[in-house]
C-alpha positions as a Markdown table, in Angstrom:
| # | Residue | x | y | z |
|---|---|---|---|---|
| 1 | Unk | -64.8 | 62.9 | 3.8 |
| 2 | Unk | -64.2 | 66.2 | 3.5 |
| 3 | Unk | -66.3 | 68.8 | 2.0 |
| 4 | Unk | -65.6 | 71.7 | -0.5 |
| 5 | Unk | -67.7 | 74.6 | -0.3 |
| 6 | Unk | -67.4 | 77.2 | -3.6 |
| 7 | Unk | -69.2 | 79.4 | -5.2 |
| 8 | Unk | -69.7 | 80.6 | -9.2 |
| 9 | Unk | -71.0 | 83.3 | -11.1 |
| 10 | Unk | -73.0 | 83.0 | -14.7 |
| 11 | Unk | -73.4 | 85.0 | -17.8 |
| 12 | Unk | -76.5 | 86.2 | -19.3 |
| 13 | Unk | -78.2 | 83.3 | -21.0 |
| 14 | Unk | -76.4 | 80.6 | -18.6 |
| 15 | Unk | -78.6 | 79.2 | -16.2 |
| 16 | Unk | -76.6 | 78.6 | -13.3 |
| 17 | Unk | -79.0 | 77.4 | -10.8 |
| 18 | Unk | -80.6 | 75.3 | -13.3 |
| 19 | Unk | -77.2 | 73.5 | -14.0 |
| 20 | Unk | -76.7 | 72.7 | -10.3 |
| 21 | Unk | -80.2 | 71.1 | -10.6 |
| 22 | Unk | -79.2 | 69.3 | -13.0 |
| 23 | Unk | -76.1 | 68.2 | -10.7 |
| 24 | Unk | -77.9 | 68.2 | -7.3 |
| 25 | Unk | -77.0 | 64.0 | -6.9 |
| 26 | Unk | -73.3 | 64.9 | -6.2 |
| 27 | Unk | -74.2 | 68.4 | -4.1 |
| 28 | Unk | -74.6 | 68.4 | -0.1 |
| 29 | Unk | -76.0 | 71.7 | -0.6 |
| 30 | Unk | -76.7 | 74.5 | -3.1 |
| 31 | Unk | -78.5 | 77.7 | -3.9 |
| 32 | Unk | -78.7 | 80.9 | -5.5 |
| 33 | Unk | -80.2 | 82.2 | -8.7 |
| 34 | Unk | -79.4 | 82.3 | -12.2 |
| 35 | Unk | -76.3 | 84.3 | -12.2 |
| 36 | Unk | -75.0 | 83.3 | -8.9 |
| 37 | Unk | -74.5 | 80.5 | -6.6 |
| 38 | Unk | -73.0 | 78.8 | -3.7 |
| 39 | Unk | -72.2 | 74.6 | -3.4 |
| 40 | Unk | -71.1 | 72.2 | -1.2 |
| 41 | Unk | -70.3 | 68.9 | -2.0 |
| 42 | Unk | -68.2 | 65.6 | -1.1 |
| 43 | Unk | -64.5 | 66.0 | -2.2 |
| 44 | Unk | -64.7 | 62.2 | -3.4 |
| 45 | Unk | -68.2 | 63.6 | -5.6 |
| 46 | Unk | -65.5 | 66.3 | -7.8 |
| 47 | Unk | -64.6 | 64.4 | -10.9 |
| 48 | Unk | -68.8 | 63.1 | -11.1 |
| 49 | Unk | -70.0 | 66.4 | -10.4 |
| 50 | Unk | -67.5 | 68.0 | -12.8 |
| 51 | Unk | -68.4 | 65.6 | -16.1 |
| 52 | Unk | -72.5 | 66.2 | -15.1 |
| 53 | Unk | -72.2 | 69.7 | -14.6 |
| 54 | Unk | -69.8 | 69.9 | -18.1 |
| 55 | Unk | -72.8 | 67.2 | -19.7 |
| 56 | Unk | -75.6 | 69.7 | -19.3 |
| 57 | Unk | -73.0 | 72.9 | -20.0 |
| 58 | Unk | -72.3 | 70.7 | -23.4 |
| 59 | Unk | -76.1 | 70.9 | -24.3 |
| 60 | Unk | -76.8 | 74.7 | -23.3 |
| 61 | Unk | -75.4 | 75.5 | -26.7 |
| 62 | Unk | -72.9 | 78.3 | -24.9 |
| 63 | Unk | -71.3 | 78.9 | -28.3 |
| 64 | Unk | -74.8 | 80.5 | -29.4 |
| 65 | Unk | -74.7 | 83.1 | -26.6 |
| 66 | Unk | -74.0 | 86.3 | -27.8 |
| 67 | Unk | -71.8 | 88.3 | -25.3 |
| 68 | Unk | -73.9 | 91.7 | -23.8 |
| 69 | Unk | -71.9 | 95.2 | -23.2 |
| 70 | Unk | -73.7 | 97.7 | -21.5 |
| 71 | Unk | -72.4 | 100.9 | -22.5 |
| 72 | Unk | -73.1 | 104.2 | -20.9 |
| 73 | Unk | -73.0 | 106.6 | -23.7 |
| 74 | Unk | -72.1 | 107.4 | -27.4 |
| 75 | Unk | -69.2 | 109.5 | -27.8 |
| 76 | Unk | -68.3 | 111.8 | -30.6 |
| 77 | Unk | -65.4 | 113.8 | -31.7 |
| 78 | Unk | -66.2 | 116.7 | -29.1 |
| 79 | Unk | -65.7 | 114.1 | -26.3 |
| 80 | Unk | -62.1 | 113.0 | -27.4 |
| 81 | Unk | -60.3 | 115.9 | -25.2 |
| 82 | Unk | -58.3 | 115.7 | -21.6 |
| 83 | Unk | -60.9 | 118.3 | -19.8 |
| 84 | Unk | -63.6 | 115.6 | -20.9 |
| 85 | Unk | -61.8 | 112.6 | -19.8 |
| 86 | Unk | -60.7 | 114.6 | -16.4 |
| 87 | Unk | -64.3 | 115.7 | -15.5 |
| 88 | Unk | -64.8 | 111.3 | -15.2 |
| 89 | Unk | -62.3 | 111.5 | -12.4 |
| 90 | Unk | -65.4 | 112.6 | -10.6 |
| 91 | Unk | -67.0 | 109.6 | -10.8 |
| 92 | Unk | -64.1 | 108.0 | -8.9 |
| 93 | Unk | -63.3 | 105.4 | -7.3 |
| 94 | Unk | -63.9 | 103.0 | -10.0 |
| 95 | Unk | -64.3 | 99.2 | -9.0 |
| 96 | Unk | -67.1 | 96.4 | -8.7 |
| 97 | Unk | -70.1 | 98.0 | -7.9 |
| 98 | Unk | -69.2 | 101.7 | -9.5 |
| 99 | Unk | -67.7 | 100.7 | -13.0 |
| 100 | Unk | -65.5 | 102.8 | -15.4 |
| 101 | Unk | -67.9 | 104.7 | -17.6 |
| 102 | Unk | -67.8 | 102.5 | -20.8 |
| 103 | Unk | -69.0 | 104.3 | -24.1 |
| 104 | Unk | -69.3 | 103.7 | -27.9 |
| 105 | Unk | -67.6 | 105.8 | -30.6 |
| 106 | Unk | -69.5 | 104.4 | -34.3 |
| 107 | Unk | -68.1 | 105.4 | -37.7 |
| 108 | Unk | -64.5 | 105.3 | -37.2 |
| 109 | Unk | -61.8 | 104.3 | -40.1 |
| 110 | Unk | -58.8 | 102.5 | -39.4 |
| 111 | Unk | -55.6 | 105.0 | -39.8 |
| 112 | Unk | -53.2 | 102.5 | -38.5 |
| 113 | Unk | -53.7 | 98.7 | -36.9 |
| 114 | Unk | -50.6 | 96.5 | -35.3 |
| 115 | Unk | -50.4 | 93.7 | -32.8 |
| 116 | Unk | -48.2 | 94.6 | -29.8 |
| 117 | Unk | -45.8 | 92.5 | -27.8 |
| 118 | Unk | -45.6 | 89.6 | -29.6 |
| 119 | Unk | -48.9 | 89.9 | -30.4 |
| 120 | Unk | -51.0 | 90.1 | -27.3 |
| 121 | Unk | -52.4 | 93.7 | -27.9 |
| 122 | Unk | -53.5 | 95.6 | -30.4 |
| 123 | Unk | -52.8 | 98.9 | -31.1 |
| 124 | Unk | -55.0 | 101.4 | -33.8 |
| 125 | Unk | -55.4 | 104.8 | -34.8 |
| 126 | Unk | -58.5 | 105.4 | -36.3 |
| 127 | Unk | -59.7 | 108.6 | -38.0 |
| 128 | Unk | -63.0 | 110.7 | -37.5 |
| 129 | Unk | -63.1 | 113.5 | -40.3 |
| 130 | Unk | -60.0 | 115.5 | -39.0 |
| 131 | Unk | -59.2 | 113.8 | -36.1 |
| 132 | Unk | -57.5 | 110.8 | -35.1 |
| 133 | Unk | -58.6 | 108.4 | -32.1 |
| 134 | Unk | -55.7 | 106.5 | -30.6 |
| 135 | Unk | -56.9 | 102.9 | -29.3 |
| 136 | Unk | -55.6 | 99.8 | -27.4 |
| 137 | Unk | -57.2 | 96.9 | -26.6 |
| 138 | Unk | -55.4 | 94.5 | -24.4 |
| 139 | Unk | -55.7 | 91.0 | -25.0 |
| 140 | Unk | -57.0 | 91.7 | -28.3 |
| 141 | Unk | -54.2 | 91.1 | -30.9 |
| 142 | Unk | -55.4 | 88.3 | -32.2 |
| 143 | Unk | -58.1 | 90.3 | -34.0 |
| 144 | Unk | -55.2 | 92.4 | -35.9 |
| 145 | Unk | -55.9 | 90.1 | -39.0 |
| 146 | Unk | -59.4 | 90.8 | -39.0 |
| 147 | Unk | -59.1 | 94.4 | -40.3 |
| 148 | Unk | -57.7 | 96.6 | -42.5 |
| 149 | Unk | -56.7 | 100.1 | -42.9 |
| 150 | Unk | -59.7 | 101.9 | -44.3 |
| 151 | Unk | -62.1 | 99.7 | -42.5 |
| 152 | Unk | -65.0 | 102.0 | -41.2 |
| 153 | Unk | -65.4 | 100.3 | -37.3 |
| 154 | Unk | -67.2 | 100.8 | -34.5 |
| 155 | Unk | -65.5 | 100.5 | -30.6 |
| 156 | Unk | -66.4 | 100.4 | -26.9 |
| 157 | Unk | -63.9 | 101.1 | -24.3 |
| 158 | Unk | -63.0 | 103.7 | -21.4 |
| 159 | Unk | -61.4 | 106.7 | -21.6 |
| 160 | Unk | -58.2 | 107.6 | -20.7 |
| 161 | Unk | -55.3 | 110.0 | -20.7 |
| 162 | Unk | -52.0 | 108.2 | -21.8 |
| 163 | Unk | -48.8 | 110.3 | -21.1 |
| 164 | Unk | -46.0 | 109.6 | -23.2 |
| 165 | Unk | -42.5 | 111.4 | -23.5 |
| 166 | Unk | -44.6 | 114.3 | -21.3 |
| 167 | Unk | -47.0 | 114.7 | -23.9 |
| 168 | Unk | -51.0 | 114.0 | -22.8 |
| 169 | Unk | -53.6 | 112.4 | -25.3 |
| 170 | Unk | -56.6 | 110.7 | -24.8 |
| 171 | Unk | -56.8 | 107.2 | -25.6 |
| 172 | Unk | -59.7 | 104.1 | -25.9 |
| 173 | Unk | -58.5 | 101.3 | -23.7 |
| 174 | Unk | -60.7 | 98.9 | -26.4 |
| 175 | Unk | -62.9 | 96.6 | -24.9 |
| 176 | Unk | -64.4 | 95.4 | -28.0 |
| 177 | Unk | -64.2 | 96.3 | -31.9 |
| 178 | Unk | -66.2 | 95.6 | -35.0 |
| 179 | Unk | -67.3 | 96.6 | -38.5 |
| 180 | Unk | -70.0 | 99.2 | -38.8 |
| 181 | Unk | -73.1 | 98.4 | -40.0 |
């Protein structure tokens, strides 16, 4: 008999703890909150806690949550220069508990849109009256045949400098895209 001990994380509108109480038959021990918790159970108890805890998962209608970015500001065409984009440096160092400054830039229309390494990325340039915003999102090329050039979109990302060839610009590392409203 030996015991596993682990731990898991939620998402907004995913009741964690209630899951596990749901599960508690198969658990030595468990606690936590909504968004976070800690288990123990019975290695031999996996494959029953597993197809309980995926049961009530089933029936929490996941597909209906809506994913939640919190952004920290809206960005206009002012904000898109390196002295900007260098004065965030001061906020370093970025990591868990002090998160890259995530903003919003509304009203944009698609220059340019094309999926990188064989697909994978995506890769836009998008145009605000007389300038143009260069964008990547990673992990996002599969949303390349969702838009078209002219499309008026709206994005949330950080900010960064990309150097290419020795020449600076500043770039949206894309965290998510869509239409504007």
């Amino acid at each position: 008999m030996e015991l596993q001990k682990d731990h898991g994380r939620s998402i907004p509108g995913f009741d964690l703890h209630s899951a596990l109480c749901k599960c508690s038959k198969y658990l030595e021990k468990y606690g936590g909150h909504e968004m976070a918790v800690g288990l123990t159970l019975k290695e031999e108890n996996f494959e029953d806690f597993k197809k309980e805890f995926e049961k009530f998962a089933k029936t929490s209608k996941l597909e209906e949550i809506q994913a939640i970015i919190n952004i920290d500001g809206i960005i206009k065409q002012e904000d898109m220069n390196i002295e900007f984009v260098r004065a965030l440096k001061t906020l370093e160092p970025f990591g868990e508990e002090n998160k890259m400054p995530l903003f919003a830039y509304k009203g944009l229309r698609i220059n340019s849109i094309r999926a990188l390494t064989e697909g994978k990325h995506l890769k836009l340039t998008l145009r605000d009256d007389n300038i143009i915003v260069d964008a990547i999102g990673f992990n996002m090329g599969s949303l390349v045949s969702d838009y078209l050039i002219g499309d008026k979109v709206d994005i949330v990302g950080t900010l960064e400098i990309n150097s290419f060839n020795g020449i600076e610009n500043v770039q949206m590392n894309l965290k998510d895209i869509m239409k504007s409203i």
